[in-house]
DRENKETOR-550663 format. One record per residue: x, y, z of N, C-alpha, C in turn. Coordinates in steps of 0.001 Angstrom, whole numbers, padded with zeros to 6 digits, always signed. Each point is the difference from the previous one (the first is absolute). Layout:
XYZXYZXYZ;...
***
This chain:
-022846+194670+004313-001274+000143+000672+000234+000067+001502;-000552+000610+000829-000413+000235+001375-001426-000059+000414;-000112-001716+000296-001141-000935+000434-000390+000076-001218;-001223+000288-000337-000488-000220-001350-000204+001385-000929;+001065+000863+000716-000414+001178-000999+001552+000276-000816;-000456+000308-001512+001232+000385-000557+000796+001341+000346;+000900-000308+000026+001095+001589+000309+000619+000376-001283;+000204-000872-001187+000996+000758-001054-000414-001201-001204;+000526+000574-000899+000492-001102-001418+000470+000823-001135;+000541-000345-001171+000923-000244-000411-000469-000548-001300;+000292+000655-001169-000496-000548-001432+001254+000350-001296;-000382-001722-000087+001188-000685-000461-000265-000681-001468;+000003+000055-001099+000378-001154-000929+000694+000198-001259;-000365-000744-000756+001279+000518-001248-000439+000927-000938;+001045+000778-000547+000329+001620-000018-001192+000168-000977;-000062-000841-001263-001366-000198-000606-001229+000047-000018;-000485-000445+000997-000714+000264+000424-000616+001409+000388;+001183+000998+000449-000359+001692+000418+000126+000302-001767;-000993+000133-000638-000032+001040-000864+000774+001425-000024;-000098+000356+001199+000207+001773+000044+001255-000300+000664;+001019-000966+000369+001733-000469+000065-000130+000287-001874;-000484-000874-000514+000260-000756-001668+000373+001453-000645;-000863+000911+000304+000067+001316-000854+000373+001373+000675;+000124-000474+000853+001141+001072+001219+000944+000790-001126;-000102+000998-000050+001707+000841-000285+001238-000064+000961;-000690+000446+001414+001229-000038+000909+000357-001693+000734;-000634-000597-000380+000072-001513+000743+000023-000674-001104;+000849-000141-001001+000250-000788-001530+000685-001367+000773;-000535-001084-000744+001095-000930+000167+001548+000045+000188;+000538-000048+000636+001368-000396+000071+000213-000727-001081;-000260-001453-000112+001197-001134-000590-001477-000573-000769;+000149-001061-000723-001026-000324-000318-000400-001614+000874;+000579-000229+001141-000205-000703+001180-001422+000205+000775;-000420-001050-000254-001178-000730+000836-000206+000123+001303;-000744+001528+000146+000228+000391+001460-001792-000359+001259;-000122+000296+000881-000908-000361+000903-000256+001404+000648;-000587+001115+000113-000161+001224+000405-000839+000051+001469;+001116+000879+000677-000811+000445+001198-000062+001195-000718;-001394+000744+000570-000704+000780-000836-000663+001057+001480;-000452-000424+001215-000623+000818+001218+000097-000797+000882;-000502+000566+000841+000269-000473+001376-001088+000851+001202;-000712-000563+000896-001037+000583+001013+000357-000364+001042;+000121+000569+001382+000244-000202+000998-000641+000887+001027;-001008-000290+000929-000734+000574+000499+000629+000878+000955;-000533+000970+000431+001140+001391+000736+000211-000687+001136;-000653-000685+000844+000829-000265+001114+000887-001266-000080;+000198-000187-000994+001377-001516-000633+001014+000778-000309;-000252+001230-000677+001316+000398-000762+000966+000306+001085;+001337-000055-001033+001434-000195+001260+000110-001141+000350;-000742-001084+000064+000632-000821+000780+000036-001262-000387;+000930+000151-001512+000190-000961-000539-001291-000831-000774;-000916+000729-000073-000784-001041-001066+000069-000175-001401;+000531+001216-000504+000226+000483-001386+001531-001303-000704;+000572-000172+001170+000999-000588-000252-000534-001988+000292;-000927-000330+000684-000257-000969-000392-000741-000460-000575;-000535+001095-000401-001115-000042-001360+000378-000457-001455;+001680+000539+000211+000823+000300-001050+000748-001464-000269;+000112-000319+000857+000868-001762+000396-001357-000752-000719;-000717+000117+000664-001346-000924-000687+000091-000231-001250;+000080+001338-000165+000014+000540-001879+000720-001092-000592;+001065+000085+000052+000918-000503-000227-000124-001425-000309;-000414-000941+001108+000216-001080+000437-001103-000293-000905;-001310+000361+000082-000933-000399-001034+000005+000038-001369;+000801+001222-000270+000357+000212-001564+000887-001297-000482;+001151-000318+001045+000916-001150-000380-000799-001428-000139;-001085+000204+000874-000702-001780+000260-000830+000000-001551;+000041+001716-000641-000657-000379-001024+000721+000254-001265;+001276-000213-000180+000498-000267-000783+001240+001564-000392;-000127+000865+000777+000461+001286-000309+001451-000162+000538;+000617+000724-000968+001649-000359+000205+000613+001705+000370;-000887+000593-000003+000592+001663+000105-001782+000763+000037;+000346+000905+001298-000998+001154+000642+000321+000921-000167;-000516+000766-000631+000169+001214-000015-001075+000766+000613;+000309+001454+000041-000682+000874+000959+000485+001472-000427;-001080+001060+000795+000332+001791-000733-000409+000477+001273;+001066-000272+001083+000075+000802+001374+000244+001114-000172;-000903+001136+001021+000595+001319-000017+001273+000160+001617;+000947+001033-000089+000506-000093+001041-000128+001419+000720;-001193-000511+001049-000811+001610+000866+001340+000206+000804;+000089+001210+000010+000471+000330+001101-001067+001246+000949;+000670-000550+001120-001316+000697+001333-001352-000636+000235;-000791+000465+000025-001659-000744+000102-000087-000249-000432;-000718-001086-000481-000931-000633-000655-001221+000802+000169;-000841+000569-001452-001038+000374+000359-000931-000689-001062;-001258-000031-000065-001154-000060-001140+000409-001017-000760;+000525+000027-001130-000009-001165-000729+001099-000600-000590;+001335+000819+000897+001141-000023-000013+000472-001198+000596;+000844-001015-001002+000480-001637+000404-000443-000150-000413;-001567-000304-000990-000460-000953+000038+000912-001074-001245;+000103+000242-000973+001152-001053-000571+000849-000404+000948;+000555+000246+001114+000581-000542+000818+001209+000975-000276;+000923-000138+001529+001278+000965+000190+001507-000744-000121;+000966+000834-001005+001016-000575-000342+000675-001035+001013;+000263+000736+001392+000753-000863+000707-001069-000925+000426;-001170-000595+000409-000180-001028+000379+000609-000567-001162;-000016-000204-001312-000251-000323-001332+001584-000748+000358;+001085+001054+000189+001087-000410+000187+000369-000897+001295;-000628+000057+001175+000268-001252+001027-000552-001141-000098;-000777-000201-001220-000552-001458-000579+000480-000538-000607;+001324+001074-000894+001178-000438-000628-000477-000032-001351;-001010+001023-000183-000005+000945-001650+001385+000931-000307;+000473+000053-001416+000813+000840-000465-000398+000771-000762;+000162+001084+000035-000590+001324-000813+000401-000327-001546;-000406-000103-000695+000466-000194-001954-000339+001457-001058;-000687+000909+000806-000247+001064-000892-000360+001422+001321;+000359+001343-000121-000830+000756+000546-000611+000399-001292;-001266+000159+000314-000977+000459-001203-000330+001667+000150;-000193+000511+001696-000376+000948-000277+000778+000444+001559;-000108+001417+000442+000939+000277+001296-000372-000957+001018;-001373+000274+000196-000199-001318+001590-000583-001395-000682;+000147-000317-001526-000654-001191+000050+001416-001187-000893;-000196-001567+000401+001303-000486-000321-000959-001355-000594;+000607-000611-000653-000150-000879-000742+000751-001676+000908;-000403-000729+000438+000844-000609+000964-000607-001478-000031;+000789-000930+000311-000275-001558-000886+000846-000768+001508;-001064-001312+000222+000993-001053+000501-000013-001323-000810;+001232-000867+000009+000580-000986-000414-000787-001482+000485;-001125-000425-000279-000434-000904+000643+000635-001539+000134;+000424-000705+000962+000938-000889-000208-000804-001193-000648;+000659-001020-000712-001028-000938-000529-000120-001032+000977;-001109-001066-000013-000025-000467+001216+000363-001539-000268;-000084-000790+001000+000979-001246-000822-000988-001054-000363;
***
C-alpha cells in the first residue's frame, strides 16, 4: 500500500481449492504433494518494475508457511520485451526464480511449472 491506497496483490492458496488447476490438461499435478498455488498477481501500472511483484511473492510465501504449506507452487510466464495487456499476470519466471523458485515442468513454450521449498519453522 501507498498511504492508504492499494498498489498490487497476489492470490494464493492450496492448489484445491482452484478447480480449473484440479482439471487443467496443461497444469496437471506434478507429484501427488500437498501444494499452496500462486495462481495471479495485480500490480498497478505505475508500481510495475519496481519490485512489487517480487514482494508480493515473499509474502506469498511466508503466509503460505505460517499456514502450514511446505511447497508453492506457481505457472509463471517468461515475457520477453513489454509487458503488455494481460501479459504476467500469473507472474514472470525470473522474479519466480530470484525468490528462489525452481522450475519442475515446462508445460508449454513461455509457460513453466515452478515450486518453492518452504522451510519448516521451529
Amino acid at each position: 500500500m501507498v498511504g492508504r491506497d492499494p498498489i498490487g496483490w497476489v492470490a494464493l492458496a492450496p492448489r484445491e481449492k482452484y478447480l480449473h488447476l484440479e482439471h487443467s490438461r496443461t497444469l496437471k499435478r506434478i507429484d501427488d504433494e500437498p501444494v499452496w498455488s500462486v495462481t495471479c498477481f495485480f500490480i498497478a501500472k505505475p508500481y510495475r518494475g519496481k519490485g512489487v511483484m517480487l514482494a508480493l511473492l515473499q509474502a506469498a510465501v511466508d503466509y503460505a508457511g505460517k499456514h502450514g504449506a511446505r511447497i508453492v507452487e506457481a505457472y509463471p510466464s517468461e515475457v520477453v520485451g513489454e509487458l503488455t495487456g494481460y501479459a504476467g499476470f500469473t507472474g514472470i519466471e525470473s522474479v519466480f526464480r530470484r525468490a528462489g523458485f525452481v522450475k519442475v515442468k515446462q508445460v508449454s513454450r513461455g509457460q513453466a511449472i515452478v515450486r518453492y521449498a518452504v522451510r519448516k519453522r521451529q
